[in-house]
C-alpha positions in Angstrom: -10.6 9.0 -1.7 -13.5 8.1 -0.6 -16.5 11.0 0.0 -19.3 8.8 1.9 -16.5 7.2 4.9 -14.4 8.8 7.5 -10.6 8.7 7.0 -9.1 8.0 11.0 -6.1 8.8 10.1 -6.8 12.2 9.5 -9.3 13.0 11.8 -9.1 10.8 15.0 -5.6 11.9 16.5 -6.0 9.6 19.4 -7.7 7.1 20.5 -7.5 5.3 23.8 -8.8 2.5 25.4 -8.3 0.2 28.1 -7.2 -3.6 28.1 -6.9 -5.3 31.0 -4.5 -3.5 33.3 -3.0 -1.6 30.2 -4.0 1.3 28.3 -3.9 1.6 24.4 -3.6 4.7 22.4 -4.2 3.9 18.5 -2.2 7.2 17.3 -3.2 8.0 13.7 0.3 9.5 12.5 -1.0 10.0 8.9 -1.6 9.0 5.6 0.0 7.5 2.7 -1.2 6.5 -0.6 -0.2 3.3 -2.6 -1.3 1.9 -5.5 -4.5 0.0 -5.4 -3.2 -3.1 -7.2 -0.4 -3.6 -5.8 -1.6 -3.4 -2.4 -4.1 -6.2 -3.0 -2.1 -8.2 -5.9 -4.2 -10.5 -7.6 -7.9 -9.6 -6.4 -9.5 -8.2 -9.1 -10.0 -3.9 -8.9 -13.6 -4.4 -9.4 -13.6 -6.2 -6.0 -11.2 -4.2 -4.0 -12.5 -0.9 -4.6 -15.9 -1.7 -3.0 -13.9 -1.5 0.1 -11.5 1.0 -0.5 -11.3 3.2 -3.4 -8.6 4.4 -5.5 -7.8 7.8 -6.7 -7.5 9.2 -9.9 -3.8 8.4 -9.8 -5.0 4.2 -8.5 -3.7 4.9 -5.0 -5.9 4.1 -2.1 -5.5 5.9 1.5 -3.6 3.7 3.7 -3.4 5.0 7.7 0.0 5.1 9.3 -0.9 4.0 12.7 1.0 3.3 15.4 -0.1 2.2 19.3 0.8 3.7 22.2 1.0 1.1 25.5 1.0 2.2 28.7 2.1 -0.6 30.9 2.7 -0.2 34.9 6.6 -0.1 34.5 6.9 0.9 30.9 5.8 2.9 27.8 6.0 1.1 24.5 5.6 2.2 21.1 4.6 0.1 18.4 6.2 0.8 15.3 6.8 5.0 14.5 5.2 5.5 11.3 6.9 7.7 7.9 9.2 10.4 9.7 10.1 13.6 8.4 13.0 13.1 6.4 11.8 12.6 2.6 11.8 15.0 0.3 9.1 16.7 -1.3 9.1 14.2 -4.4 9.1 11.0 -2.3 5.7 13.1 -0.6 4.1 13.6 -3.4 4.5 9.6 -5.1 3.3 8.6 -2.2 0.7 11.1 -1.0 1.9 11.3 1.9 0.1 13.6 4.6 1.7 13.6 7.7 3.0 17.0 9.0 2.8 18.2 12.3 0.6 21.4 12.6 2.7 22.6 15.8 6.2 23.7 15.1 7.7 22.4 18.2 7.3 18.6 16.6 9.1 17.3 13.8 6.0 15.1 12.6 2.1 14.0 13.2 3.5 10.8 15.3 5.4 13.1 18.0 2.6 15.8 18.1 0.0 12.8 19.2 1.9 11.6 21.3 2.4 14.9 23.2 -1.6 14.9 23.1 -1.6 11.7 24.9 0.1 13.4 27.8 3.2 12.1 26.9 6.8 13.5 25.5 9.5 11.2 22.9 11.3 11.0 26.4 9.4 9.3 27.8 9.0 6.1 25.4 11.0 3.1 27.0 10.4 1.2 24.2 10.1 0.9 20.6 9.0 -2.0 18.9 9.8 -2.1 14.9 7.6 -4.9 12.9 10.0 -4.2 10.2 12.3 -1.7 8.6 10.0 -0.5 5.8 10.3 3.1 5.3 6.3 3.4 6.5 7.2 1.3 9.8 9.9 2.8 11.0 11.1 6.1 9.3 10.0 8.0 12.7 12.6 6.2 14.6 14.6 9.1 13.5 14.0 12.4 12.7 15.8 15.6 10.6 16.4 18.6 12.8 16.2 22.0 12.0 20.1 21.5 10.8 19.4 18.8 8.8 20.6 16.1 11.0 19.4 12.8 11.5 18.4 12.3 15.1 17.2 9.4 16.9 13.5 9.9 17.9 13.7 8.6 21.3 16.2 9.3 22.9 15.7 7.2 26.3 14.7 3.9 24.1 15.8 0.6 23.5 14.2 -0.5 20.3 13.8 -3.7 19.3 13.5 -5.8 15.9 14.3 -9.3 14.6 17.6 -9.8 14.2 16.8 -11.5 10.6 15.3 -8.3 9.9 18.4 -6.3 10.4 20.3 -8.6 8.0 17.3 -8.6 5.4 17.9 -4.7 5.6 21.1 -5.1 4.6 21.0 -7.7 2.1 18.5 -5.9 -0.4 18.2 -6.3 -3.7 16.7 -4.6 -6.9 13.2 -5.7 -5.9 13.6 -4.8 -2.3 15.6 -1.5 -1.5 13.3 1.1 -2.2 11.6 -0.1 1.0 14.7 -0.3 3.2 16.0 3.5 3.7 19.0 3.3 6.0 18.9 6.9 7.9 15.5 5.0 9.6 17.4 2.7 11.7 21.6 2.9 10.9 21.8 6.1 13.6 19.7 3.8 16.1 22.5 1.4 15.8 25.0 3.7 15.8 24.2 5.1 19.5 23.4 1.6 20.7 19.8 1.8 21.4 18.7 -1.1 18.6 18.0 -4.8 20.2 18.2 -7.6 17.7 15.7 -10.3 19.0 15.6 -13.9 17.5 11.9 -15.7 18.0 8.7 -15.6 19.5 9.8 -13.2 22.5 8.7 -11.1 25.3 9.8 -8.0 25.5 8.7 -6.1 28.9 6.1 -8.6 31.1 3.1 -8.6 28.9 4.3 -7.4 25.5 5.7 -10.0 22.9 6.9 -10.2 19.6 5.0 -12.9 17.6 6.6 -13.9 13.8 4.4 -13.4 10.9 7.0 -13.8 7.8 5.7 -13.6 4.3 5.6 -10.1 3.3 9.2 -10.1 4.6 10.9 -13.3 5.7 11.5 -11.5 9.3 8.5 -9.1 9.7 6.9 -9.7 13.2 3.4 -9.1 14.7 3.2 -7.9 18.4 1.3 -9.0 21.3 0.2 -7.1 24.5 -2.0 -9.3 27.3 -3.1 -8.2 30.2 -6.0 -9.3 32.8 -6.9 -12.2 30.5 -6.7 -9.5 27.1 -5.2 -9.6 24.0 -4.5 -7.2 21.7 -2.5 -8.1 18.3 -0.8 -5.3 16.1 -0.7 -6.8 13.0 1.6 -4.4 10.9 1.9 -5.8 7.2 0.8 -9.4 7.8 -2.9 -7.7 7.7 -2.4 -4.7 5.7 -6.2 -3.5 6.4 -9.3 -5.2 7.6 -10.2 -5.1 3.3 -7.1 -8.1 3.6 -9.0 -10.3 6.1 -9.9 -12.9 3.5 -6.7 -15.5 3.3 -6.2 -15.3 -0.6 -6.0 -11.3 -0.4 -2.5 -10.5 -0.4 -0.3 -7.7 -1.5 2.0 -7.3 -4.6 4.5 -6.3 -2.1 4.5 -9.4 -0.3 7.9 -10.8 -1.2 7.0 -14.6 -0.2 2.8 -14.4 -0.5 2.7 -18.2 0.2 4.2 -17.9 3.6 1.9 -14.6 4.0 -0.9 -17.2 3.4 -0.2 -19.3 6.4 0.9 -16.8 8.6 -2.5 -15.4 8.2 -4.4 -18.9 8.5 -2.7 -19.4 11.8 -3.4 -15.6 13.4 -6.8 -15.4 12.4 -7.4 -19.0 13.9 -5.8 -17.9 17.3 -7.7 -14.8 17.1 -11.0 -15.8 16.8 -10.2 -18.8 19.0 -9.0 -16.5 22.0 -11.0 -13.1 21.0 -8.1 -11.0 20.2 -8.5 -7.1 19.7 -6.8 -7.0 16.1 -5.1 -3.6 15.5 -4.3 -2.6 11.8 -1.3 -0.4 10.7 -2.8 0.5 7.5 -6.8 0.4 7.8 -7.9 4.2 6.9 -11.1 3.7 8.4 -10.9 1.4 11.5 -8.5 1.4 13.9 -9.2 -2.0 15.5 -12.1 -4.8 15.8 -12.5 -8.4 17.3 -12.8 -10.9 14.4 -15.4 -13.1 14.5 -15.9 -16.6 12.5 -18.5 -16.0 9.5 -19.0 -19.0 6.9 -15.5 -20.2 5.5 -14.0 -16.3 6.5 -13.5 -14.0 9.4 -15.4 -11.1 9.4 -14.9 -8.2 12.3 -16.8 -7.1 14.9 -16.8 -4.3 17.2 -15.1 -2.0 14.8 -16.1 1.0 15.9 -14.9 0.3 19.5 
């Protein structure tokens, strides 16, 4: 990891902001480290590393941020970060750092939230970009018994319905990511909403489809008083991924990740989105700006 730059993710907890009538809480659930290469696929090392560099094992910190929206009817979680349920192997390949210092929570995610001012009860809403095991395995949680739990309790989560059936459908180059005990026991007590589209969710928050690293995988949008905030999830890994060739190994259709990008970026600098990154260990979120043929962020440190 890097000595000379701040890691958020480990040292921010919360932060909060307003837009529009809404406020925003970027919750810095973690860490997780993945290999360098494969997160950025064919850009050279050489070139990646200025922005984020690797570790002796050629993993790079990656944040596991999720945002907190408080609406005027509802609170919404966007996406519920790595869970507690792997076991100590799974931690270690992956670096994972995302414990809960206070006993009473079974990970980072819940403990931030309770910082917020907030308990899991209260969470109306929970929006999954995906089912990827760093997206979504806090929708549940192991208790003290070793049961699998649903996180929150008094939510309807949501994903695309395309998704679901992607998560079910996997395939040697895709299971590892797709861990069933994230999302089956959501199912199972009725609380997961299969969308289809381009849809909103509660008055001001929408789902917005960005295929390519998944056919299904969705972006999500929250407006208010003329505002604009875009979680991006996997589409836009980090703000390192803002240039449109730079595109992860993971991606399992990086052609489609290319346009899905050329058409966000365009909208966002167009109509001054706030961009919010998933994965960015260092920035949280930024306006993009137009700079030469690319799109370069502003604000970052907002």
């Amino acid at each position: 990891m890097t000595e000379t730059r701040e890691i958020a993710a480990l040292s921010a907890g919360v932060r909060s902001r307003t837009l529009g009538d809404f406020t925003i809480h970027a919750i810095e659930a973690g860490l997780q480290r993945l290999d360098g290469g494969a997160m950025f696929g064919v850009v050279p090392k050489p070139l990646w590393e200025r922005r984020i560099p690797a570790d002796a094992r050629n993993r790079i910190p990656l944040g596991l941020r999720c945002l907190l929206v408080e609406t005027r009817d509802e609170l919404v979680l966007i996406e519920t970060g790595l869970g507690n349920k792997e076991n100590e192997k799974f931690l270690d390949i992956y670096g994972v750092e995302n414990a809960s210092s206070d006993a009473r929570y079974p990970d980072r995610l819940q403990e931030l939230i309770a910082q917020a001012g907030f308990s899991a009860a209260d969470v109306g809403v929970v929006i999954d970009t995906h089912l990827h095991f760093d997206h979504a395995g806090g929708n549940t949680y192991r208790d003290a018994e070793g049961q699998v739990r649903v996180s929150f309790p008094n939510a309807r989560y949501f994903v695309q319905k395309g998704e679901w059936e992607w998560a079910h459908t996997t395939n040697e180059r895709t299971s590892a990511s797709y861990l069933p005990d994230n999302y089956a026991p959501v199912m199972a007590v009725g609380r997961m909403n299969l969308v289809e589209g381009d849809v909103e969710i509660v008055p001001g928050i929408s789902v917005y489809r960005t295929p390519g690293h998944c056919p299904h995988h969705q972006s999500v949008l929250v407006r208010s008083g003329g505002e604009t905030a875009c979680f991006l999830a996997d589409v836009i890994p980090t703000f390192a991924h803002l240039p449109l060739p730079w595109i992860m190994g993971y991606d399992v259709e990086p052609l489609v990740t290319l346009e899905s990008k050329r058409a966000l970026l365009g909208r966002a600098v167009d109509e001054r989105w706030l961009l919010v990154s998933t994965h960015d260990p260092f920035t949280a979120w930024g306006t993009p700006v137009a700079e030469g043929k690319g799109v370069r962020l502003d604000d970052a440190s907002a």
